[in-house]
C-alpha positions in Angstrom: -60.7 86.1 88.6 -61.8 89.0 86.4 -58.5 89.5 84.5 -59.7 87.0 81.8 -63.4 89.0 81.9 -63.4 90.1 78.2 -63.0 87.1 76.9 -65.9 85.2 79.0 -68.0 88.3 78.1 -67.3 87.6 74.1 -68.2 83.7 74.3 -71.5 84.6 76.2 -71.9 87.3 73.1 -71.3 85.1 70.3 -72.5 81.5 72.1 -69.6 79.9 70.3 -65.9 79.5 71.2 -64.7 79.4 67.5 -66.6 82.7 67.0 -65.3 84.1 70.0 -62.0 83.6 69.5 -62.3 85.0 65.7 -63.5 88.0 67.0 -60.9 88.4 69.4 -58.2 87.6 66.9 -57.1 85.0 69.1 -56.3 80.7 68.7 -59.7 78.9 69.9 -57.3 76.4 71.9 -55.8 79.7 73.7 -59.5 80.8 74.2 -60.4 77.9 75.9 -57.4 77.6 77.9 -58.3 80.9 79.2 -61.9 80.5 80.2 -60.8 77.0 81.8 -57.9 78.6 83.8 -61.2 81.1 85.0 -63.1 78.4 85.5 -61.0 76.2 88.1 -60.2 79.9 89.6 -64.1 80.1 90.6 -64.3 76.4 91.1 -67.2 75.7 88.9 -68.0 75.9 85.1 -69.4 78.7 83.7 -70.5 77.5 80.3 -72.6 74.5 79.4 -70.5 72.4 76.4 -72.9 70.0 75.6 -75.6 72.8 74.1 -75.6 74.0 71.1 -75.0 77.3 70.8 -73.1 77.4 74.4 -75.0 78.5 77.1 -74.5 79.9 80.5 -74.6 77.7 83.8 -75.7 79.1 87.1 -72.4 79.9 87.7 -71.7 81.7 84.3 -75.3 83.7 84.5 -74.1 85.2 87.9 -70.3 85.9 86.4 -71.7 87.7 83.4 -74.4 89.4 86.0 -71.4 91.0 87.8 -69.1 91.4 84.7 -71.9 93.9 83.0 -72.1 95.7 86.9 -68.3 96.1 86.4 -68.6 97.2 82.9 -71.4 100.0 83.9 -68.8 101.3 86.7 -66.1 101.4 84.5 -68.1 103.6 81.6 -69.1 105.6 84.6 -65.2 106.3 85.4 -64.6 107.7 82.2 -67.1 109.5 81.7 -66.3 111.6 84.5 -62.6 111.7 84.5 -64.0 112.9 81.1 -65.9 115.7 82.9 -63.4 116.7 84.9 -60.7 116.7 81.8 -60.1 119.8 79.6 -63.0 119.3 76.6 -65.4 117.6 79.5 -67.3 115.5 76.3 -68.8 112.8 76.3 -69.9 111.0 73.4 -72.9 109.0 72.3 -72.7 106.7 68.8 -76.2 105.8 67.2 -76.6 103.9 64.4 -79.5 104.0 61.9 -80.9 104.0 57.8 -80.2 107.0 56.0 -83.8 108.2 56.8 -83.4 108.0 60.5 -80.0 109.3 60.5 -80.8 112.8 58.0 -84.4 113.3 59.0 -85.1 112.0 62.7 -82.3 111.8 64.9 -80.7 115.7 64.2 -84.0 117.3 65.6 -83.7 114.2 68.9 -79.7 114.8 69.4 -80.1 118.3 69.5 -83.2 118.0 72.2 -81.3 115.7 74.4 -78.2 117.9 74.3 -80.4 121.2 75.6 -80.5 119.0 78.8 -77.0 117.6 78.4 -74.6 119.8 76.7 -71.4 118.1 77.3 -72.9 115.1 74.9 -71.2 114.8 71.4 -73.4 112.1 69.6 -71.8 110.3 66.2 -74.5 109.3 63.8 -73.9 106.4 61.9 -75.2 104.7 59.0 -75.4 101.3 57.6 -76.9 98.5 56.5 -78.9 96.8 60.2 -76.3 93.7 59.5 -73.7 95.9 59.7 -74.9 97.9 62.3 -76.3 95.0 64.6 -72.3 93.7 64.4 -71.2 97.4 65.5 -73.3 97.4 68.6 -72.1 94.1 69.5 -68.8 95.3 69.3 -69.1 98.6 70.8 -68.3 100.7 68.2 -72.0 102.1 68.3 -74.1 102.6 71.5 -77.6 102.3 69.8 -79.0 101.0 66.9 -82.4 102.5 65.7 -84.4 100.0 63.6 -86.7 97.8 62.3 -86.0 94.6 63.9 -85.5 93.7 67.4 -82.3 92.3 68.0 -80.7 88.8 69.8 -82.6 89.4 73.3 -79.7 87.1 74.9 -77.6 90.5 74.4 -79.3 93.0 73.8 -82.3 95.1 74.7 -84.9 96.3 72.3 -87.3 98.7 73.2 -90.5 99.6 70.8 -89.7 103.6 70.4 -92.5 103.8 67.4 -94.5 102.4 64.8 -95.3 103.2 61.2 -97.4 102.2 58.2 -96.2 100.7 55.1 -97.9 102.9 52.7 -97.8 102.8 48.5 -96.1 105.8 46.7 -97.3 105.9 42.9 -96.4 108.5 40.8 -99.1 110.8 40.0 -99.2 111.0 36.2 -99.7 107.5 36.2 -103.0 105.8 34.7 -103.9 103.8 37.4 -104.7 107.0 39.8 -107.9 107.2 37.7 -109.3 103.7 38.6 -108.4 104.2 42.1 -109.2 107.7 42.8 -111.4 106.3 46.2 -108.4 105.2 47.5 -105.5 107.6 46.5 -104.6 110.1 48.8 -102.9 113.4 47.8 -99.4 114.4 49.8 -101.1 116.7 52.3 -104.6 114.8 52.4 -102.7 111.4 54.1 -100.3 113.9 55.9 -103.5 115.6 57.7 -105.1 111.8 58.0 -102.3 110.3 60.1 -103.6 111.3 63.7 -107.3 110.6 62.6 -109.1 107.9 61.4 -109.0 107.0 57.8 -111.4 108.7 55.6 -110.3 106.1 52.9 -110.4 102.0 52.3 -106.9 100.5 52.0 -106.1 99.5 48.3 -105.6 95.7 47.3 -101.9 95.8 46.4 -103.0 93.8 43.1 -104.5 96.2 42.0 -100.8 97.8 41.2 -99.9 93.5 39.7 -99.1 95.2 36.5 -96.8 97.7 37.4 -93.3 98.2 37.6 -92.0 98.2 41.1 -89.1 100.0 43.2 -87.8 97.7 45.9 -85.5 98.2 48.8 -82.5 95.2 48.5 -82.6 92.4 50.2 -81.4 92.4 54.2 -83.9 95.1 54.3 -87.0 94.7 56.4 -89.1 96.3 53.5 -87.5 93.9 51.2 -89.1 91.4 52.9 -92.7 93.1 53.6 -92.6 94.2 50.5 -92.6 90.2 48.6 -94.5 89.1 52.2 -97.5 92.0 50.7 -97.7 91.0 47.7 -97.6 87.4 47.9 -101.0 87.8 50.5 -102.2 89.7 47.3 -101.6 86.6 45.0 -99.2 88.0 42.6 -95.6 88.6 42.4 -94.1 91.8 42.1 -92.8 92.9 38.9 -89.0 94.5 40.3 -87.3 97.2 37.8 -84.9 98.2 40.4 -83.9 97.3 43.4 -82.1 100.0 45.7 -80.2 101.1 49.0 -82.4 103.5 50.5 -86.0 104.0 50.8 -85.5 108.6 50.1 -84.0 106.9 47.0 -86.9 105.0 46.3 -89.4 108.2 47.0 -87.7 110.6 45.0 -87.8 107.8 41.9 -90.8 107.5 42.4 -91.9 111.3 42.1 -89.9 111.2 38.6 -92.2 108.6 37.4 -89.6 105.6 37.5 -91.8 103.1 39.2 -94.1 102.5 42.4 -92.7 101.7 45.9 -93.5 100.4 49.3 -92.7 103.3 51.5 -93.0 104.2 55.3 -95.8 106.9 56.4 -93.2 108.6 58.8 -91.4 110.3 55.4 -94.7 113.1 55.7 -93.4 113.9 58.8 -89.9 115.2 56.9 -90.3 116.0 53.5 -92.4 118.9 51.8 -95.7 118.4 50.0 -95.4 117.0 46.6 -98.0 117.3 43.7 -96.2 114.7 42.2 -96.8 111.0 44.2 -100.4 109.8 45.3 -100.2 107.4 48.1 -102.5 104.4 49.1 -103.0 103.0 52.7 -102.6 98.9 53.0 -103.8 96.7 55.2 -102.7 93.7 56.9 -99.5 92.6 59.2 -97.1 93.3 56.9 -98.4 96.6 56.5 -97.5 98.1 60.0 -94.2 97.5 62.1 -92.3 98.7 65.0 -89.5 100.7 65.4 -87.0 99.5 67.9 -84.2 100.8 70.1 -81.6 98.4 70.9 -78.5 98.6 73.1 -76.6 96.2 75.3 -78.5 94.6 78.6 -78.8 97.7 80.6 -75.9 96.4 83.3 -73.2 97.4 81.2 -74.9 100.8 80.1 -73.0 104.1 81.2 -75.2 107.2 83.0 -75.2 108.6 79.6 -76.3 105.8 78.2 -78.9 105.4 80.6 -80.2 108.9 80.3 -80.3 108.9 76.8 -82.8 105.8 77.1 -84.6 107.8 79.5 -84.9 110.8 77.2 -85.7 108.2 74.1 -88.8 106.9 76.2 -90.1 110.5 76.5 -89.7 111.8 73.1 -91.9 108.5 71.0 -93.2 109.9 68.0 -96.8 109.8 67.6 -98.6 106.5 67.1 -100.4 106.2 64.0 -103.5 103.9 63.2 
């Protein structure tokens, strides 16, 4: 009955036999064959054909139930004939931005392993497409991130939340006219735990200048059109980049202005060079999510780095 497990666990993942089958590098007529032969072994269906995507019947719900409780087990096995082997690791993969991976996760992975020092975490970046497609697939165990993900198959826990905040360089004419809004580097560092000594800016009041803009697939691409459209004015892009550090550090050389997240005074040093404004609005503020599969298939060391995760939030900011 639970030979043919893997393959009944990738339909429920991808909702789709013709997907399922692609990712298993397998014929869909073979796919179907398989989860049929499963299916008259049980004696009842366990997927719904007649939905769109697929979904589980009462049947299927409870298979998938016990498949992840098998799955857990199984983790558990190896991670202690792991234990008991020569090297004893075990090993976490997280997945996150750049900014995550250099400037928040080292200081985390190295708390958690003071508490667990057989633990050999991978950090891994990417794009959250990329990395979302990774989790499913269990090449990483976590992805850090912007977005919650599918809660059909995954679970998505708020760890923190930011501000969206504008960087401007500070040779720039504009600073003048705004100079009861702009806050220096260590002024809106000192702020962030307090209440705001300052009004947030109207982001039209930057409609002339040239912007720095994280690519598209990027949450803060998205926020950053969302902002300025509530503004009434389009922004006008002169580049568009990868990473937000990339966007920062242009904007300290006096390239251009950028939607940035608050959390980078947390990890860089002062700079005389940027003034930053607070905004206002939904699009200004977001959480940051931890994702991982349903907790039935999670290993202990899984489970306890959750745990730990829950404990170690970083501080909320108004």
């Amino acid at each position: 009955m639970l030979r043919d497990m893997e393959y009944i666990y990738t339909v429920y993942l991808e909702r789709s036999f013709s997907k399922a089958a692609r990712r298993l590098f397998i014929s869909q007529p073979s796919l179907s064959a398989t989860v049929k032969r499963a299916e008259q072994e049980v004696g009842l269906p366990l997927f719904n054909r007649s939905t769109n995507p697929v979904s589980l019947t009462e049947a299927g719900e409870y298979y998938i139930k016990s498949a992840e409780k098998i799955m857990a087990i199984e983790n558990d096995m190896r991670e202690h004939f792991a234990g008991l082997s020569q090297s004893g690791a075990l090993h976490l993969n997280i997945g996150s931005s750049m900014f995550f991976c250099s400037y928040v996760l080292p200081d985390l992975v190295e708390s958690f392993r003071e508490c667990c020092p057989r633990i050999m975490v991978t950090l891994s970046e990417g794009s959250s497409a990329l990395l979302s497609e990774r989790l499913k697939d269990g090449g990483i165990d976590f992805l850090l991130e912007a977005e919650p993900l599918d809660k059909n198959t995954f679970e998505s826990i708020v760890w923190t939340e930011e501000n969206i905040i504008i960087a401007v360089p500070s040779s720039y004419e504009i600073n003048k006219k705004l100079a009861e809004y702009r806050y220096t580097f260590e002024a809106l560092a000192a702020e962030c735990r307090l209440e705001p000594t300052k009004p947030p800016v109207s982001p039209a009041s930057f409609s002339d200048e040239a912007f720095l803009i994280l690519k598209k697939g990027n949450d803060l691409y998205r926020r950053s059109f969302a902002i300025c459209k509530e503004a009434g004015f389009t922004p006008k892009v002169s580049m568009y980049l990868e990473q937000i550090m990339t966007a920062y550090y242009l904007v300290c050389e006096g390239k251009g202005i950028a939607f940035v997240r608050d959390t980078i005074l947390d990890c860089l040093p002062p700079s005389d060079k940027v003034f930053f404004y607070r905004l206002t609005g939904p699009e200004a503020s977001r959480d940051i999510y931890l994702s991982y599969k349903k907790a039935g298939a999670a290993s202990q060391v899984q489970r306890d780095f959750i745990d730990f995760m829950k404990t170690k939030r970083l501080f909320q900011r108004r």
